[in-house]
N, C-alpha and C positions, 0 to 999 in steps of 0.2 A: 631587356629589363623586366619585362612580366615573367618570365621565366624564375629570375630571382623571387617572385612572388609567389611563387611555388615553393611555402617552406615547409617546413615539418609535419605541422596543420594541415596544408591541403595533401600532403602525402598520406598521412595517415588517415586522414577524413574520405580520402579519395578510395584509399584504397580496402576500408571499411563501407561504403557507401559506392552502391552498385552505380551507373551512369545513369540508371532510369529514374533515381530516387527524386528528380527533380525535373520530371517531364510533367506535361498536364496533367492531372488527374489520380497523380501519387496520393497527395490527401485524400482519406475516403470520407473522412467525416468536418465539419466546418474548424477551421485552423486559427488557435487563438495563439497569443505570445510573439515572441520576435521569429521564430522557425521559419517561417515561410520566407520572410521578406531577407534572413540571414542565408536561407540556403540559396534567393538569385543573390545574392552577394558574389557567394563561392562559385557559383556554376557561370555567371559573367568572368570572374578570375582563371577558372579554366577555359574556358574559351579565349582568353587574351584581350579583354574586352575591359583593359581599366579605368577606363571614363566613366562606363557605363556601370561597372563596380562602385566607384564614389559614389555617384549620382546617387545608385541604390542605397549606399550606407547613410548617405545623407537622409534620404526616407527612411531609413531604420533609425535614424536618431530622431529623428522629430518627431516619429513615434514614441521612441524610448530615451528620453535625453540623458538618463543616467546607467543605460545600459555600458557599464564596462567594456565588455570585447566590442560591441559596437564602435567606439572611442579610439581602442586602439588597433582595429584595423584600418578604420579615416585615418590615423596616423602613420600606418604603414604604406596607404596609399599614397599619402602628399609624398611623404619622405620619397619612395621610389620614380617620382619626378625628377628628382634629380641624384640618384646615385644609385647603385644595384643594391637590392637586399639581397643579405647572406641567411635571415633566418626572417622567423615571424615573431614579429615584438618589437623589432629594429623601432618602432616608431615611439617606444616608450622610453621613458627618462632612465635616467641609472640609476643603478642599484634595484632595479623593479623586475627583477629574474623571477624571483617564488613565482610574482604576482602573474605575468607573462604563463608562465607553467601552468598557473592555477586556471587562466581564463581560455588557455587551448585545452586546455579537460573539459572545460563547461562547452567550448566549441564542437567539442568529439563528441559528447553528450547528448546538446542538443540536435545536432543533425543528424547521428545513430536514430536519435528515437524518432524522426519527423519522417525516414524515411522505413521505418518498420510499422506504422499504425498499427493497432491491433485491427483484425478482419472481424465482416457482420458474425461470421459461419465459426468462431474459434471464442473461447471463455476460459478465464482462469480457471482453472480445476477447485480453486480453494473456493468461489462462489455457488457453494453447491443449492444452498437454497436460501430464500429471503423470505422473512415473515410478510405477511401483507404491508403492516404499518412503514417499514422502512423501503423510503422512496430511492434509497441511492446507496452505493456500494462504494468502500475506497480499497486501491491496491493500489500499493506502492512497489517501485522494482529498482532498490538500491543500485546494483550493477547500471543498470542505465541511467539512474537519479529522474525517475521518474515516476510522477502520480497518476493512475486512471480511474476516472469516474464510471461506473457504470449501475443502469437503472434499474429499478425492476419491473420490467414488462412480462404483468401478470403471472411473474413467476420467473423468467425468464431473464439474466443477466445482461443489458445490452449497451457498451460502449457509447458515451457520449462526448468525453470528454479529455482531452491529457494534458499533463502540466510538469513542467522542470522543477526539480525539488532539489535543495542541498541534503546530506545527512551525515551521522558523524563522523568526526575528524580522522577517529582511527577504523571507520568501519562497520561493520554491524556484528549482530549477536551479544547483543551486550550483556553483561553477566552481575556488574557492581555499579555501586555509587562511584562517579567521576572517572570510570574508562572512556567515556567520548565516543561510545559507541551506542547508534540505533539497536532496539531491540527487533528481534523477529518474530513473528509470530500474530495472532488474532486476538485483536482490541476491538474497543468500544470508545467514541468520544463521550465525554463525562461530563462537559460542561463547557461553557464559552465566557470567556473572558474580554472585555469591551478594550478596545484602546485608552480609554479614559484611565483605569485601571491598569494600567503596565507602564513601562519606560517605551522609549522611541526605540530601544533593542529590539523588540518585538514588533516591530511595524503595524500595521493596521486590527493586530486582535491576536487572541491564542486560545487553541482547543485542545484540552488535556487529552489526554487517550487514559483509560486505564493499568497501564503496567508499573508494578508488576500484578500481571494477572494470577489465577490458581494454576495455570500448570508451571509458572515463571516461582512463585513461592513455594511451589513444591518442589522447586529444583535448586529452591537457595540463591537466587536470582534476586539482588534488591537494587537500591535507586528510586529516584519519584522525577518528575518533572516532565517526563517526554509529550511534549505538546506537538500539536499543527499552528505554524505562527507564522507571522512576515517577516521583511527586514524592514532596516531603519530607513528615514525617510529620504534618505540622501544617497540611498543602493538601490539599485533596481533587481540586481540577483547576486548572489554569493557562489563561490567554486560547489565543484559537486560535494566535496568532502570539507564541508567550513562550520558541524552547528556540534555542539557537544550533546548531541545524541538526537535533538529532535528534529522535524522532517519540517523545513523552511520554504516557505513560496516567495515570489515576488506578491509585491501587497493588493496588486490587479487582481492577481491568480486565486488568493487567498479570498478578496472579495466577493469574485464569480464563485469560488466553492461554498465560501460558508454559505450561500444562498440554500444549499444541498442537503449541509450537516444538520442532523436533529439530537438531541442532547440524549443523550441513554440508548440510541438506538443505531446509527450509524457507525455500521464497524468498516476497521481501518485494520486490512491485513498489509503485514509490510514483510516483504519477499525480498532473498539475496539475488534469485532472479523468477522470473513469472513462468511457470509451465500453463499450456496452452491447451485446450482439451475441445475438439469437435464438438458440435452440440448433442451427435446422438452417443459416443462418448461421456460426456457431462450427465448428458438423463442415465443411462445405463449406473454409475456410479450413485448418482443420485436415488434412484430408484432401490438399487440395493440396500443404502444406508436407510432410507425411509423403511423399509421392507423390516431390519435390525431393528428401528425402532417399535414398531408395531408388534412385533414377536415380544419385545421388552413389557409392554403394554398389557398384552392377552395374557401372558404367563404370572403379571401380577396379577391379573384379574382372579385368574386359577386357584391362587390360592395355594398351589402347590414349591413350596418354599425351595427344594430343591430347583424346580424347573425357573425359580424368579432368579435365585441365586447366580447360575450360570452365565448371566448378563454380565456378572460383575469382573475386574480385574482380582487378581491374588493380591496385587496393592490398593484395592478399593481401603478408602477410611472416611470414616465418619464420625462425629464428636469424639476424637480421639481413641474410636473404637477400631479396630482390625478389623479385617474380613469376615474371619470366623464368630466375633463377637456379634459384629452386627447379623448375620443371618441369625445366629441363634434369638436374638431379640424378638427379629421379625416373626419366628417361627412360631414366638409365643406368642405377638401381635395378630397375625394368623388364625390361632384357632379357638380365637376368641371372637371370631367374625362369622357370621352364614352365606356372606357373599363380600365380593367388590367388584365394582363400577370404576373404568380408568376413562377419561376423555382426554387428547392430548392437543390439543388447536393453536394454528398459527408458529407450524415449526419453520425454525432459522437453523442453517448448519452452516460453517464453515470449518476448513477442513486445515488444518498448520502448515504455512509454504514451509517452513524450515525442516531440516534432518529428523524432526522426533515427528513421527507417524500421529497425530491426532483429530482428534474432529471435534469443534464447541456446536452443541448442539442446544437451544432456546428455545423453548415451550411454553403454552398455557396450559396449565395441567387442574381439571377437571375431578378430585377424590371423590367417589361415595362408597361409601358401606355399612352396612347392616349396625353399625352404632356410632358411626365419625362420618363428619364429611366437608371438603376444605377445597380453596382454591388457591393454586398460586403462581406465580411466572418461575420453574424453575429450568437451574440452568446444568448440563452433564458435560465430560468430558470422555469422551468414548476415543482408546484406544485399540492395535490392532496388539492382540495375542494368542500365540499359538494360530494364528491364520485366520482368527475370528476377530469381529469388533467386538469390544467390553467394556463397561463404564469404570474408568478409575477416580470418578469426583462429580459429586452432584448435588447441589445446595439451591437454594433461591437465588433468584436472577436478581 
């Protein structure tokens, strides 16, 4: 009869997920969510151990009473008391196929990511740097439907946290208003919106992100709404692919995060999936781009318009100006000066998980010169061309 228990789910769960994924000590970091107590579920069910499977699910619901897949695997268990299961689902009503479908993807999901942690010694490549003020880092990794937190230790990216997210329906990359897909790329949340303020659709609050952002308008990219929000009060978690575009927690998950998010400053990179980059790897990049910046910096200082120019992409624009237009400006801004003074403090970079090669780079930028002198938060977008980095966009943060 356990054998029949062996359906589709643990075939494919099994056979994506090594055997050690659920030995002692696979967690590296403290395990929040249903993951843990859901993976002894399945590693009692391979072992043939289905008493002691209930028992566990029973503790997985009293944790989670409105955890769906939890529900209907207790259903699969009673059911298989008394008749062989043929598949996994058997234990839900009819007509409830989609739904069955939708909750062995959040089961493949969830147990994919519980048994891959991110390690201390490996960092997203796109968190290349973080300014001081911002205490916490969001990446999201569509392919898995999952969010990780990570902090910044004195400069230093460091895994604290991860959580199961929905996203949208048909996918990511999203291009328009009402395709139902997540966008990709590096945001900022903008603002937080209270429960009080919203429908019970959005469960315990919602965090706008900013897209579309400058490189997303510059690409003809529109749409507005893509938040960080919960579900309703009567769901515990949604499929992996259930939100029309925005990136969905349970309301737990949501509440331990927004503890994190700081309004204007916490960016939220969200990846098709997460490359992974050593730490001396990371500084080496890191280092180079820091390197690019400070050349940008000294060459303005120069004075030497040619050599500032060079920074720029062939598609740089500025108030509707072209490449060509704006250096001539500057040239004449130039030698109308006896010196300049650049400070640039508190730089942030991240760097685009998606197919278009760029870096948002965030600054306090420090002017002085021999007749102006100004301060502001601005913000560039440095591309790779011709084998070099180049700024194609840079305005106030």
């Amino acid at each position: 009869m356990i054998k029949a228990l062996r359906s589709r789910l643990l075939i494919v769960v099994f056979a994506a997920c090594a055997a050690s994924a659920f030995a002692a000590g696979t967690a590296r970091y403290t395990d929040s969510g249903p993951e843990p107590l859901l993976a002894g579920v399945f590693e009692q069910i391979e072992a043939n151990k289905w008493e002691a499977a209930l028992r566990q699910t029973e503790d997985l619901l009293t944790a989670y009473p409105n955890f769906r897949l939890g529900n209907l695997i207790k259903g699969d268990l009673l059911l298989a008391r008394s008749k062989p299961l043929k598949t996994f689902g058997e234990g839900a009503s009819g007509g409830q196929q989609d739904k069955v479908a939708d909750l062995r993807e959040e089961a493949v999901a969830r147990l994919k990511a519980y048994k891959s942690k991110p390690t201390a010694d490996y960092v997203p490549r796109y968190l290349l740097q973080m300014e001081r003020d911002q205490k916490f880092a969001i990446v999201v990794d569509t392919q898995k439907a999952r969010l990780y937190v990570y902090q910044n230790d004195k400069g230093t990216p460091r895994f604290v946290a991860d959580y199961y997210i929905s996203h949208g329906k048909l996918g990511s990359e999203k291009l328009k208003e009402g395709d139902k897909k997540t966008p990709i790329g590096v945001y900022h949340v903008t603002s937080s919106l209270p429960r009080q303020k919203l429908t019970d659709f959005y469960g315990s609050g919602a965090f706008p992100i900013n897209y579309p952002n400058e490189w997303d308008k510059r690409h003809g990219r529109n749409g507005h709404g893509i938040w960080l929000h919960g579900t309703p009060s009567d769901t515990f978690s949604r499929p992996p692919k259930a939100s029309d575009g925005c990136v969905v927690l349970a309301n737990q998950d949501l509440d331990a995060l927004s503890k994190n998010l700081q309004i204007g400053l916490t960016p939220v990179i969200i990846s098709n999936s997460i490359e992974w980059l050593s730490l001396d790897d990371w500084q080496a990049e890191r280092q180079s781009l820091l390197s690019m910046i400070d050349e940008w910096r000294r060459d303005w200082e120069s004075r030497d318009t040619d050599r500032y120019a060079r920074h720029y992409s062939a598609k740089f624009q500025a108030d509707s100006q072209g490449l060509q237009a704006w250096i001539e400006q500057k040239r004449k801004v130039n030698a109308g000066k006896s010196w300049i003074k650049v400070a640039t403090g508190d730089i942030s970079m991240f760097r685009n998980p998606g197919k278009e090669e760029y870096v948002v780079v965030t600054f306090d930028q420090d002017y002085k010169s021999s007749n102006l002198s100004n301060q502001m938060k601005k913000r560039q977008y440095w591309i790779k061309e011709d084998g070099r980095w180049k700024i194609i966009y840079e305005g106030a943060a």
